[in-house]
C-alpha positions in Angstrom: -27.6 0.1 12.6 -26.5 0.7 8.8 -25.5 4.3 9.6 -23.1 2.9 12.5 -21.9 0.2 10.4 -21.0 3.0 8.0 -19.2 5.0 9.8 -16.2 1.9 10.0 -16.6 -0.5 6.9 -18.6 2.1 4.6 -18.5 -0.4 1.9 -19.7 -3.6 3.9 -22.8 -1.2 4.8 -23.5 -0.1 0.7 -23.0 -3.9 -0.1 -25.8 -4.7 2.4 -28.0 -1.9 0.8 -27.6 -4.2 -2.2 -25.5 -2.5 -4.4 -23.0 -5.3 -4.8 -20.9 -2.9 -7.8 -20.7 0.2 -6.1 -19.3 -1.9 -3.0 -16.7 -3.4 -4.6 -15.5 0.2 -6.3 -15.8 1.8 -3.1 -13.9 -1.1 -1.5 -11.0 -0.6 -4.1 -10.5 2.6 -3.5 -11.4 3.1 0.1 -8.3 0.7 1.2 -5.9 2.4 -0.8 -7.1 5.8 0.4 -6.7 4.9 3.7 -3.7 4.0 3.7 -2.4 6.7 1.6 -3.8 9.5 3.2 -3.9 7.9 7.1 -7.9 8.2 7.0 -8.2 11.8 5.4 -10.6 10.7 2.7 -12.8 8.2 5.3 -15.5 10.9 6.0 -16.1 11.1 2.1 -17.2 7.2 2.2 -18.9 7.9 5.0 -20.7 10.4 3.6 -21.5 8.9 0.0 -22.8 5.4 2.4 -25.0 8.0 4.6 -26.2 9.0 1.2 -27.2 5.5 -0.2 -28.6 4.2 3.0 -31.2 7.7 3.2 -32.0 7.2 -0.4 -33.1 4.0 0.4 -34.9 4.4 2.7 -36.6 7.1 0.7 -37.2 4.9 -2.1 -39.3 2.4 0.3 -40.9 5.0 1.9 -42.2 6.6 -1.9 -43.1 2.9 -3.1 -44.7 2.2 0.5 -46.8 5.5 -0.3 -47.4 5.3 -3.9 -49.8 2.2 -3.0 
């Protein structure tokens, strides 16, 4: 459900990942590059949320292992 809920508020989706600073950066400059650019630079959030949510999940899986 993250990886949908990245694809339209990217940095709602990184502040549920738990990265509460990264959010807010992302936030501050995703509005203004939307409305700058009409939604040229959206796939680029989309992307760097893709990224945190599969390194996440990554993470869990290597601590999950390491046990």
């Amino acid at each position: 459900m993250n990886y949908v809920l990245a694809l339209f508020l990217p940095p709602l989706s990184i502040l549920l990942l738990g990265r509460v600073f990264l959010s807010i950066v992302v936030f501050l400059i995703w509005v203004p590059a939307i409305l700058f650019t009409g939604g040229l630079t959206h796939p680029m959030f989309v992307l760097l949320a893709w990224i945190l949510i599969y390194q996440t999940h990554e993470d869990r899986r290597y601590r999950r292992d390491a046990r």
